[in-house]
MARZA-334562 format. One record per atom (N, C-alpha, C): atom name; residue number from 0; x, y, z; residue in three letters. Coordinates in steps of 0.02 Angstrom, whole numbers. Each point is the difference from the previous one (the first is absolute). Example, Ala and Ser with C-alpha at 12.3 -4.5 7.8 and 13.67 -1.06 7.14 Angstrom:
MARZA-334562
+----+-----+--------+--------+--------+-----+
: at :   i :   east :  north :     up :  aa :
+----+-----+--------+--------+--------+-----+
:  N :   0 :    660 :   -284 :    390 : ALA :
: CA :   0 :    -45 :     59 :      0 : ALA :
:  C :   0 :     45 :     60 :      0 : ALA :
:  N :   1 :    -18 :     53 :    -36 : SER :
: CA :   1 :     42 :     59 :      3 : SER :
:  C :   1 :    -39 :     55 :     37 : SER :
+----+-----+--------+--------+--------+-----+
***
This chain:
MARZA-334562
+----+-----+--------+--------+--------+-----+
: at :   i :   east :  north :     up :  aa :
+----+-----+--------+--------+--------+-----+
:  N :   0 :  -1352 :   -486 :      9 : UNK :
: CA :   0 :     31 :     59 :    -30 : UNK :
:  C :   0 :     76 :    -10 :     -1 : UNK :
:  N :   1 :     26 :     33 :    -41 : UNK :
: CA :   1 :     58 :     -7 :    -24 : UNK :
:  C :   1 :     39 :     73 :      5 : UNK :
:  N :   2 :     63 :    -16 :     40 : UNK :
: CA :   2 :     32 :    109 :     40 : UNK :
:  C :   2 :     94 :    -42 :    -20 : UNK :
:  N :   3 :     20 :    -28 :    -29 : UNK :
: CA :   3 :     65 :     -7 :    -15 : UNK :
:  C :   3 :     41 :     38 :    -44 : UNK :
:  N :   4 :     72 :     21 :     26 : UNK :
: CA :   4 :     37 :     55 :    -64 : UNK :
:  C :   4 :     63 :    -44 :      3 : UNK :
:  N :   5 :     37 :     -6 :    -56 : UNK :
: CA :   5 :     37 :    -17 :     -9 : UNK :
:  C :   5 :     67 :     70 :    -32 : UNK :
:  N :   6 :     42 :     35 :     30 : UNK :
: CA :   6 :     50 :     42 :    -29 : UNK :
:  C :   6 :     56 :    -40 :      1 : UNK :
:  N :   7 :     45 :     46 :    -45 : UNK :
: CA :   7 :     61 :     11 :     -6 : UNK :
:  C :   7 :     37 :     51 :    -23 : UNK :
:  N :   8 :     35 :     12 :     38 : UNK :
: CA :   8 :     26 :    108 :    -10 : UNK :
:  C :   8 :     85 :     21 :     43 : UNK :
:  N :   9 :     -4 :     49 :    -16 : UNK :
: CA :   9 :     66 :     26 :     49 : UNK :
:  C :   9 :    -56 :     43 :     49 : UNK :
:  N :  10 :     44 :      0 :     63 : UNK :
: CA :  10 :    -35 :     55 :     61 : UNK :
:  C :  10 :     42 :     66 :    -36 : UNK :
:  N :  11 :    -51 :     53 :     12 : UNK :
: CA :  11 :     44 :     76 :    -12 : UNK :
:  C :  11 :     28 :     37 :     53 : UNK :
:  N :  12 :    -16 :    -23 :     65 : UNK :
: CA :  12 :     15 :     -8 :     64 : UNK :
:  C :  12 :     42 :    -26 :     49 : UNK :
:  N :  13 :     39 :     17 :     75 : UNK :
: CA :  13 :     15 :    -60 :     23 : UNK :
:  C :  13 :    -75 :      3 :     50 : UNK :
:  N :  14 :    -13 :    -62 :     35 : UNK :
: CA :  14 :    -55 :     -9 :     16 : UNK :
:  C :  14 :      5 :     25 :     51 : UNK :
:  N :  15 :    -65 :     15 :     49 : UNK :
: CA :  15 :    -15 :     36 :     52 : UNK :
:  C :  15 :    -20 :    -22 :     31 : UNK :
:  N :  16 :     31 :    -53 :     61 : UNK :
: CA :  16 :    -35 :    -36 :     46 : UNK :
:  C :  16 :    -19 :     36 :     51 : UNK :
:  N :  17 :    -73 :     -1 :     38 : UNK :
: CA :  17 :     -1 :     34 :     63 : UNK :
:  C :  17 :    -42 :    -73 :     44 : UNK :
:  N :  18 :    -26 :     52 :     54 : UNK :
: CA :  18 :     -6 :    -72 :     42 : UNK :
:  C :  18 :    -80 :      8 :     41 : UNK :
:  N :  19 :    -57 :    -27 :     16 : UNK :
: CA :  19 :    -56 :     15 :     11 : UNK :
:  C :  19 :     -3 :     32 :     93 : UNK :
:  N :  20 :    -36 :     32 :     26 : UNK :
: CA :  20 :     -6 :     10 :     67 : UNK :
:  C :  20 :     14 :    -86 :     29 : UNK :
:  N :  21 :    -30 :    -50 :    -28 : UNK :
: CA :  21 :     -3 :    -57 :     45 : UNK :
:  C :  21 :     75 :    -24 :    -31 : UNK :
:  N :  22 :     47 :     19 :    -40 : UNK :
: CA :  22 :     71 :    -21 :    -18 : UNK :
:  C :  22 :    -15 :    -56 :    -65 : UNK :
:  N :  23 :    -59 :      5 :    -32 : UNK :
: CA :  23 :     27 :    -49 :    -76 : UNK :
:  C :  23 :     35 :     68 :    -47 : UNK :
:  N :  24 :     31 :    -28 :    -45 : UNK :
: CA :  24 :     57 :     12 :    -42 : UNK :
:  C :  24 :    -54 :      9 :    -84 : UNK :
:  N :  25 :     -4 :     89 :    -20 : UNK :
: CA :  25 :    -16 :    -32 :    -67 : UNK :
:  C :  25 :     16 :     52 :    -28 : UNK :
:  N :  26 :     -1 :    -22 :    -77 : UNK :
: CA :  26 :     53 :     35 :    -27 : UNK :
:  C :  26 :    -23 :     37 :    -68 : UNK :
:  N :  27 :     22 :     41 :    -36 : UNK :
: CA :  27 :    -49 :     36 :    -45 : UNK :
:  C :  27 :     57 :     29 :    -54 : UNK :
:  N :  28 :    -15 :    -22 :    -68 : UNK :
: CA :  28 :     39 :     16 :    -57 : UNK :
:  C :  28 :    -42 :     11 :    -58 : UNK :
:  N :  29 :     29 :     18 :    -48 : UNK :
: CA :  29 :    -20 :      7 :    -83 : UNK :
:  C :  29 :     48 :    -50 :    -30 : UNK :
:  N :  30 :    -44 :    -41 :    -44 : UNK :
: CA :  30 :     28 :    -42 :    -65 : UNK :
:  C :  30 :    -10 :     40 :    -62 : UNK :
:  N :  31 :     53 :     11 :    -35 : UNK :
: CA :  31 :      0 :     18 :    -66 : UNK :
:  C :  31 :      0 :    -79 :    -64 : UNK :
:  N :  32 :    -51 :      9 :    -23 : UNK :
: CA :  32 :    -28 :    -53 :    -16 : UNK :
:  C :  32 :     -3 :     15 :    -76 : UNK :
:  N :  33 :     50 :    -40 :    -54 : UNK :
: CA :  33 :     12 :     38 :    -79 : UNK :
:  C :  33 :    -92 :    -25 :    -24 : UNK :
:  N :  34 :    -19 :     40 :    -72 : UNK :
: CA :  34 :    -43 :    -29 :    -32 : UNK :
:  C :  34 :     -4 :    -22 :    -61 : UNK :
:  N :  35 :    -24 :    -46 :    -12 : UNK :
: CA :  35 :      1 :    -65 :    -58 : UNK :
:  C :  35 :     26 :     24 :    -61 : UNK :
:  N :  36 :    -40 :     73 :     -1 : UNK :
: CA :  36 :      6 :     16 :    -72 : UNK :
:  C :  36 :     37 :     68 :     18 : UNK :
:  N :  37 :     14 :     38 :    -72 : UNK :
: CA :  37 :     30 :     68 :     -6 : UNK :
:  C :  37 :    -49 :     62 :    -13 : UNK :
:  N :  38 :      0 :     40 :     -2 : UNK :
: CA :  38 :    -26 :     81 :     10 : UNK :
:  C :  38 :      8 :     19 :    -99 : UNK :
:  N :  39 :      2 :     48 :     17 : UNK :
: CA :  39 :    -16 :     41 :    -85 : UNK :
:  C :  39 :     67 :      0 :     -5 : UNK :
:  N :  40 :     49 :     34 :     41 : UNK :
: CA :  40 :     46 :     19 :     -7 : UNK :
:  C :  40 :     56 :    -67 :    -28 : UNK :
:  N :  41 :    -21 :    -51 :     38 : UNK :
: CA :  41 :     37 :    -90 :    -12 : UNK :
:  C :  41 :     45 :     -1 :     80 : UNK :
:  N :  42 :    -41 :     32 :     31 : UNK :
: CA :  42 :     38 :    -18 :     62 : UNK :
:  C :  42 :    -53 :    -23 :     46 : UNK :
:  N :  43 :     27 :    -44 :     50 : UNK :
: CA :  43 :    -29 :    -44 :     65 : UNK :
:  C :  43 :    -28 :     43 :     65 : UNK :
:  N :  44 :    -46 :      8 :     -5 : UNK :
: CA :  44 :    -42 :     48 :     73 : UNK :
:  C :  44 :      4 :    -61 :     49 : UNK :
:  N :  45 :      0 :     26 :     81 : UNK :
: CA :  45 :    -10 :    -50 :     43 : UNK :
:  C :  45 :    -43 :     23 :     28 : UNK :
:  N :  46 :    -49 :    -36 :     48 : UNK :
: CA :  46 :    -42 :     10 :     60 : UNK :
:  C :  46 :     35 :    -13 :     63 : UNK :
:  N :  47 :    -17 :     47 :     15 : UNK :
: CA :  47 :     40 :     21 :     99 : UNK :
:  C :  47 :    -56 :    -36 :     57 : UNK :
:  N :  48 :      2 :    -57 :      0 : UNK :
: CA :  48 :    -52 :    -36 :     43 : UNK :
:  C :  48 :     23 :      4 :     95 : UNK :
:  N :  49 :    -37 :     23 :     37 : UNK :
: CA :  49 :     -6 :     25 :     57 : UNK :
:  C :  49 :    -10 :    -65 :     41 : UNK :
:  N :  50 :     53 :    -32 :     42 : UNK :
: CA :  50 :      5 :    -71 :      6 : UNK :
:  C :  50 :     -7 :     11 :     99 : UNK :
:  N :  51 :     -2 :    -52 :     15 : UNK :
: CA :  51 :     -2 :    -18 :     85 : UNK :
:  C :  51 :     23 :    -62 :     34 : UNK :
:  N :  52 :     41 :    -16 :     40 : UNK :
: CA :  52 :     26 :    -77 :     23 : UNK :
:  C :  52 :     -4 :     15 :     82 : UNK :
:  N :  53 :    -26 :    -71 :     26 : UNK :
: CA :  53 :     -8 :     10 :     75 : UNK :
:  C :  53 :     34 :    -32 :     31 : UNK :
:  N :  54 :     28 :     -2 :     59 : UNK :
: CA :  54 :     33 :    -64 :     60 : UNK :
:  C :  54 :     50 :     -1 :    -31 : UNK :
:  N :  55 :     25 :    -69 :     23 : UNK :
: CA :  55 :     85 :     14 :    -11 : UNK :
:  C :  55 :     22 :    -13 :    -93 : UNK :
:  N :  56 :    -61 :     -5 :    -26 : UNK :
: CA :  56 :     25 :    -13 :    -76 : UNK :
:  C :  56 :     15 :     77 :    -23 : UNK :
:  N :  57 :    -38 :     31 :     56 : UNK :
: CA :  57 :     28 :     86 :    -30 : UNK :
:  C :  57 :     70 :     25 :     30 : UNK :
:  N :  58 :      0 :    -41 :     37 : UNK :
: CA :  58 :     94 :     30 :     42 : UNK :
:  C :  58 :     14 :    -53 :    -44 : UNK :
:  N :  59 :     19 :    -54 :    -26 : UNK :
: CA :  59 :     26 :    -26 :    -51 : UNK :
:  C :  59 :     20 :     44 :    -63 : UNK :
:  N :  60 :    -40 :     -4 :    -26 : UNK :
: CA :  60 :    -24 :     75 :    -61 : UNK :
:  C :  60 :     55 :     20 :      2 : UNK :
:  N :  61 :    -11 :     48 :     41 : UNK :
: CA :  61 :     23 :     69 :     54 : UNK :
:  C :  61 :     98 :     -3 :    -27 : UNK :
:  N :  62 :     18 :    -70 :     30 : UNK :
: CA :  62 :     58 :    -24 :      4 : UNK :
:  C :  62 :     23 :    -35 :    -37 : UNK :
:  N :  63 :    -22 :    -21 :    -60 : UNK :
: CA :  63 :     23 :    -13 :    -52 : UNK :
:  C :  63 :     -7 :     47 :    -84 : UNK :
:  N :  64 :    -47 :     45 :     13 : UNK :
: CA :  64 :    -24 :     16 :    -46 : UNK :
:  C :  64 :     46 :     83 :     -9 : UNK :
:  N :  65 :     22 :     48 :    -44 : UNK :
: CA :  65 :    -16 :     47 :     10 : UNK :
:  C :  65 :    -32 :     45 :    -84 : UNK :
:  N :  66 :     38 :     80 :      8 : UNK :
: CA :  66 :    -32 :     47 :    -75 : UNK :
:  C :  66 :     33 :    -41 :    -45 : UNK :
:  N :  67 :    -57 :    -24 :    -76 : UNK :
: CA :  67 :     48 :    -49 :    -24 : UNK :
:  C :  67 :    -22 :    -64 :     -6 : UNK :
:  N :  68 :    -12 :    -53 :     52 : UNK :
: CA :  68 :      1 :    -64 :      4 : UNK :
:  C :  68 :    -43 :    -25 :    -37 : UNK :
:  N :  69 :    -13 :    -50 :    -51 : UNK :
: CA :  69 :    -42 :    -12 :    -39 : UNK :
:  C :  69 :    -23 :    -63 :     34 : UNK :
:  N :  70 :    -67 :      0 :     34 : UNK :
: CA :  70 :    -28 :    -64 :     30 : UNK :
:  C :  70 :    -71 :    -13 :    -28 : UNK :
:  N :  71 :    -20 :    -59 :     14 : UNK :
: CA :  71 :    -67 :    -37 :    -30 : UNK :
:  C :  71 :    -52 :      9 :     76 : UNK :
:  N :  72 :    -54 :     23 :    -20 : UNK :
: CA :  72 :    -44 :      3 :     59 : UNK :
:  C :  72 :    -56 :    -33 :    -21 : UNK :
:  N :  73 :    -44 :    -35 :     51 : UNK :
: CA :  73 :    -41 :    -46 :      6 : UNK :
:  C :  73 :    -56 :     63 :     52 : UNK :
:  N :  74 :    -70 :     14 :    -12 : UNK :
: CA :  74 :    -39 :      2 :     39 : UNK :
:  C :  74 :    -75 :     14 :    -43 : UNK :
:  N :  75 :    -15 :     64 :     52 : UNK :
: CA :  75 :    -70 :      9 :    -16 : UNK :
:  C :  75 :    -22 :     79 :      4 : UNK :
:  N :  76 :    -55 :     17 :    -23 : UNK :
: CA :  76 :    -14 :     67 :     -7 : UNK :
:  C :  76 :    -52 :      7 :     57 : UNK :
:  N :  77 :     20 :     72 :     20 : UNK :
: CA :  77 :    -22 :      8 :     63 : UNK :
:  C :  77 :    -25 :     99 :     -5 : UNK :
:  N :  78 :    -67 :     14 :      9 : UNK :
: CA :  78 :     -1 :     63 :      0 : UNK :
:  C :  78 :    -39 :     12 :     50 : UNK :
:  N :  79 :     29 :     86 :     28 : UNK :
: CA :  79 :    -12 :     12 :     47 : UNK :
:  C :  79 :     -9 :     91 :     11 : UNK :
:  N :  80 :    -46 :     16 :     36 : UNK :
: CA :  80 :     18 :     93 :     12 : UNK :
:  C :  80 :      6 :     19 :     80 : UNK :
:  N :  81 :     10 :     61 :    -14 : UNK :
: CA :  81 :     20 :     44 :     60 : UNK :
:  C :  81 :     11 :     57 :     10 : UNK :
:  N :  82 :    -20 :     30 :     64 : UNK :
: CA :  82 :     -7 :     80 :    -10 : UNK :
:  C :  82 :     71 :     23 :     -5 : UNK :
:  N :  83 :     19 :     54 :    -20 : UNK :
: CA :  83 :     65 :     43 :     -4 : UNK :
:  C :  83 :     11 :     28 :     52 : UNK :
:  N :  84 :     30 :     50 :     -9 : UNK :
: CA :  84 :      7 :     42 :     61 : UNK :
:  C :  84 :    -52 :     74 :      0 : UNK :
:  N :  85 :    -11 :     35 :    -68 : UNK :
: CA :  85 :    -59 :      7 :    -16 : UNK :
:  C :  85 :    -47 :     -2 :     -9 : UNK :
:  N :  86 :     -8 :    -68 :     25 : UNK :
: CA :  86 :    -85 :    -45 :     12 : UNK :
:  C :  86 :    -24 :    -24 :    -96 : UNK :
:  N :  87 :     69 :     18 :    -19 : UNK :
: CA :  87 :    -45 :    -21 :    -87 : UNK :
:  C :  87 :    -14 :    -64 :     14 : UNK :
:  N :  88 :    -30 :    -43 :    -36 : UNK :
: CA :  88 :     14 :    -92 :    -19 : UNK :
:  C :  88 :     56 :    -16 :    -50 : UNK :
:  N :  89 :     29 :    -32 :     22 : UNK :
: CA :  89 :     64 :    -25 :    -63 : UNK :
:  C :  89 :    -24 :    -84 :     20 : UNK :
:  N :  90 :     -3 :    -19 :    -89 : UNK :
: CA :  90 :     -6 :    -67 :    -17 : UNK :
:  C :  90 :     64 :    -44 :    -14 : UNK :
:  N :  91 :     18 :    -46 :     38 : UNK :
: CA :  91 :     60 :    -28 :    -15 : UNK :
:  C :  91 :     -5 :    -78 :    -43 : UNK :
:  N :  92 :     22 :    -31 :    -44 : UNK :
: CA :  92 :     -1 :    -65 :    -59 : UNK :
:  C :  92 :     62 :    -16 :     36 : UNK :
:  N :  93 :     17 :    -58 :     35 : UNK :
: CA :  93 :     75 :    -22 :      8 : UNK :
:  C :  93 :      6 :    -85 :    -15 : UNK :
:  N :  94 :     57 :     -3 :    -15 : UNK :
: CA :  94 :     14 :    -88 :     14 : UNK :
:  C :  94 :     24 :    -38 :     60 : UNK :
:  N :  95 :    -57 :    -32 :     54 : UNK :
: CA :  95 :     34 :    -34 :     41 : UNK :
:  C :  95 :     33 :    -79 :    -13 : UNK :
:  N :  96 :     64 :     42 :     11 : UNK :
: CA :  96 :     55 :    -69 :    -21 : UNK :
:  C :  96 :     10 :    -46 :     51 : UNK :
:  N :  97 :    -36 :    -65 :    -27 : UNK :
: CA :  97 :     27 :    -58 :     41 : UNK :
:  C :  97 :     67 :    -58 :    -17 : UNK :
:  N :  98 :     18 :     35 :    -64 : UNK :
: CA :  98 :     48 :    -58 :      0 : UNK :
:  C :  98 :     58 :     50 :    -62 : UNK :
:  N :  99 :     70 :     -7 :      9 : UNK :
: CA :  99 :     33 :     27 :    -25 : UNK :
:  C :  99 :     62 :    -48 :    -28 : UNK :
:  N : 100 :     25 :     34 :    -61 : UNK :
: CA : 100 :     77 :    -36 :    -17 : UNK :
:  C : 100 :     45 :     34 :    -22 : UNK :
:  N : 101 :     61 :      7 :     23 : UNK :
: CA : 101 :     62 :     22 :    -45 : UNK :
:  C : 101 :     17 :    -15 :    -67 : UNK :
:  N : 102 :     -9 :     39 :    -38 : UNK :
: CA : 102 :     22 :    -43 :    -75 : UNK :
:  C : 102 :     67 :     30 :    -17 : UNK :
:  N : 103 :     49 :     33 :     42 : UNK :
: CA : 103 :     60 :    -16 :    -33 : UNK :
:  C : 103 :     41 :     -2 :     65 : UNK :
:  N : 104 :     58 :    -26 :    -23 : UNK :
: CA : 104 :     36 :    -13 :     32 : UNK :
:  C : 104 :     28 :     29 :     49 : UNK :
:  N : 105 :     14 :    -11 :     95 : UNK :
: CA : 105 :     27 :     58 :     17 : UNK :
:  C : 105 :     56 :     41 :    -25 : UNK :
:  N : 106 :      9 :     44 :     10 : UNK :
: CA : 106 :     54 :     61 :     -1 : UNK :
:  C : 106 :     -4 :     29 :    -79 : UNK :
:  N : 107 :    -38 :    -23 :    -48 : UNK :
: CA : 107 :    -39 :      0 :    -74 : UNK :
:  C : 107 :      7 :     74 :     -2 : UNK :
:  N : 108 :    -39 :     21 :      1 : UNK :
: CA : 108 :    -29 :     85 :     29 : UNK :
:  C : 108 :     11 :     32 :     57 : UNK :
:  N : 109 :     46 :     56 :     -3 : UNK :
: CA : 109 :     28 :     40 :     66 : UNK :
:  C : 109 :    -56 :     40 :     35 : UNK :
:  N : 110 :     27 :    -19 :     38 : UNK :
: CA : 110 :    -61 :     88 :     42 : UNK :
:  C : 110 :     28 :     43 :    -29 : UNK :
:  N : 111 :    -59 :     60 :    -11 : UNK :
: CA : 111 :     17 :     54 :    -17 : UNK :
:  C : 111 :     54 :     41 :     30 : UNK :
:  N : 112 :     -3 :    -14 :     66 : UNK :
: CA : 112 :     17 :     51 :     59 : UNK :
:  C : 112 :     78 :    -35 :     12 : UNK :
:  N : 113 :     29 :    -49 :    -23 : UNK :
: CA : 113 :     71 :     -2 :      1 : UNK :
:  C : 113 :     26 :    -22 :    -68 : UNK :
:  N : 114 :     81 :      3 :      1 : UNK :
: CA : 114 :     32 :      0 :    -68 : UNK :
:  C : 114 :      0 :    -82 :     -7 : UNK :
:  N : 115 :     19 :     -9 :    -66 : UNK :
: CA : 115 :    -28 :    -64 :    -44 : UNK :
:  C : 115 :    106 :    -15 :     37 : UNK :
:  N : 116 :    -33 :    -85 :     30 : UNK :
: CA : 116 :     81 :    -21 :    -25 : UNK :
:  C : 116 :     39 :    -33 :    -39 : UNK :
:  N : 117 :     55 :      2 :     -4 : UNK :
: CA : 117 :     41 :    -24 :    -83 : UNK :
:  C : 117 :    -21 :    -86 :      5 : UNK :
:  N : 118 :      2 :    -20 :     48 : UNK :
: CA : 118 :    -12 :    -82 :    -21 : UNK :
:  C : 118 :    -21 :    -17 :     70 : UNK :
:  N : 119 :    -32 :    -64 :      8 : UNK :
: CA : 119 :    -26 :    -24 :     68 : UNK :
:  C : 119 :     52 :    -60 :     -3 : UNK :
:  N : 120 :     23 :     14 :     92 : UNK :
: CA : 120 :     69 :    -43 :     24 : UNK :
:  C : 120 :    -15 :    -76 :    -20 : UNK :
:  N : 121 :     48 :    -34 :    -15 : UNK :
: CA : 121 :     10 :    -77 :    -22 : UNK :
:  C : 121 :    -39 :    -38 :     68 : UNK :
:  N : 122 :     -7 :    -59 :     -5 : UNK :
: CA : 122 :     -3 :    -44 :     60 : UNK :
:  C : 122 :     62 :    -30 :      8 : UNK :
:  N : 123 :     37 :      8 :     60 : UNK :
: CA : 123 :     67 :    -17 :     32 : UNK :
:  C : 123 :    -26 :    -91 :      0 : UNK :
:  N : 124 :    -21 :    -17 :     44 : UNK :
: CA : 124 :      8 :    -59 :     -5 : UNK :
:  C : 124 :    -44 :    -46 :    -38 : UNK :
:  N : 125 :      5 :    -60 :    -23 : UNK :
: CA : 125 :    -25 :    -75 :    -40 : UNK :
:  C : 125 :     -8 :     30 :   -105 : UNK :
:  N : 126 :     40 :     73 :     -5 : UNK :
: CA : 126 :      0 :     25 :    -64 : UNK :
:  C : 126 :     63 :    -28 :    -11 : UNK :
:  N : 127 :    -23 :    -76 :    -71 : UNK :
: CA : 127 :     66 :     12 :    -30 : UNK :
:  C : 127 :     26 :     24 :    -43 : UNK :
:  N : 128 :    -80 :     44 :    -20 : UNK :
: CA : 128 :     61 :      3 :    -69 : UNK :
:  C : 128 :     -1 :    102 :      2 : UNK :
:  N : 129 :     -3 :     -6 :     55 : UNK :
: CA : 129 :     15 :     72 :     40 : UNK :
:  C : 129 :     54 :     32 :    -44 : UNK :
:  N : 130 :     71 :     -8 :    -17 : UNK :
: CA : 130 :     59 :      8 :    -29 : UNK :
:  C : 130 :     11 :    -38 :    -67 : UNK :
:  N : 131 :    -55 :    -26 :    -53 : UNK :
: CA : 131 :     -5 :    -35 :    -41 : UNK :
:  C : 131 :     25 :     41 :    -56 : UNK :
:  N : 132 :     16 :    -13 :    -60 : UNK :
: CA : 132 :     21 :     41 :    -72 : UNK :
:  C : 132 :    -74 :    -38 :    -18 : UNK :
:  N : 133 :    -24 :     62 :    -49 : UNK :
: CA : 133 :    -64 :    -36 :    -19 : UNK :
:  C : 133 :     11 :    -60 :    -66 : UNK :
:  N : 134 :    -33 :    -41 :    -11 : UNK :
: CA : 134 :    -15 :    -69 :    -31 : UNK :
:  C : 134 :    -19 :     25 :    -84 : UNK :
:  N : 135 :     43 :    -40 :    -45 : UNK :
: CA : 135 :    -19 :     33 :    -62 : UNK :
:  C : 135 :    -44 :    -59 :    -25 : UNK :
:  N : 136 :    -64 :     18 :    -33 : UNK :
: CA : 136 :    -32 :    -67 :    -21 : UNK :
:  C : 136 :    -36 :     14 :    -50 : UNK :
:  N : 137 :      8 :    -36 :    -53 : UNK :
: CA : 137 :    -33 :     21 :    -88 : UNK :
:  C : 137 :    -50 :    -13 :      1 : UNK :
:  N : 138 :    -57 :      8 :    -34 : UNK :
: CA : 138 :    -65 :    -39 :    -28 : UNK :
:  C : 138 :      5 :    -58 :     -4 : UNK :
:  N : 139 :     48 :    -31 :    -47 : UNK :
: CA : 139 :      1 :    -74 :    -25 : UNK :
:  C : 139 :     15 :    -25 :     64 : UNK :
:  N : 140 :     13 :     25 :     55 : UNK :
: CA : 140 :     17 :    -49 :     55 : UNK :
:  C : 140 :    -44 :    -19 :     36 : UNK :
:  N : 141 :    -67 :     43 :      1 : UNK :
: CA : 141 :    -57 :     -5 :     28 : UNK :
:  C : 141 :    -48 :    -71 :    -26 : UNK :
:  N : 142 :    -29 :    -21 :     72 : UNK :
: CA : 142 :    -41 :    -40 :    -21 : UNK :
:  C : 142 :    -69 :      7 :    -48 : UNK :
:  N : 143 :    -30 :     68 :     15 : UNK :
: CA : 143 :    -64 :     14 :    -51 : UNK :
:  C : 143 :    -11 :     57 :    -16 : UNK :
+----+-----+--------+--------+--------+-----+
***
């Protein structure tokens, strides 16, 4: 049998790590996940996929990721129920994520929760061309 998902999305979230009675680390978000095609209207609907990461790849997550971050997830579908607090049954569909990637660059996308800054500091040392005038270079100068 075959249980593999392959996403890619922004979280709408920052993630919510908590930690088990015995102390593993796991962590629980939504991927907003665009779709292929457009609606009546000509606009892009997404699916809000209900995701899960365990051990330290979820304090990883946790600490690199936040509302915003557009990452690639690797896992599998996993469903499960449980009583409420009302004793109803609620059915849960989630993705347990085993493998994750950053697809942009740090500092790319701000957290929500602080202000965006005007530029990210230079590297002080082995930058030379730190203080450079930029390089003027035509087409015809190019090799291809």
């Amino acid at each position: 049998m075959i249980n593999q998902v392959a996403l890619t999305g922004r979280l709408t979230r920052d993630i919510e790590l908590r930690y088990t009675q015995s102390g593993t680390a796991v962590a629980t978000f939504t991927l907003a996940v665009d779709r292929q095609f457009t609606n009546a209207q000509g606009e892009r609907e997404s699916d809000f996929i209900s995701c899960v990461i365990w051990r330290k790849s979820a304090e990883n997550f946790s600490n690199f990721t936040h509302k915003g971050s557009l990452v690639g997830l690797e896992g599998r579908l996993q469903s499960r129920t449980y009583d409420d607090k009302d004793g109803k049954r609620v059915y849960v569909t989630e993705c347990v994520v085993d493998n994750f990637a950053l697809l942009e660059p740090k500092g790319t996308a701000q957290p929500a929760r602080s202000k965006p800054q005007s530029r990210p500091a230079q590297r002080q040392s082995g930058d030379q061309f730190r203080n450079s005038d930029p390089i003027d270079i035509s087409d015809e100068d190019l090799p291809f």
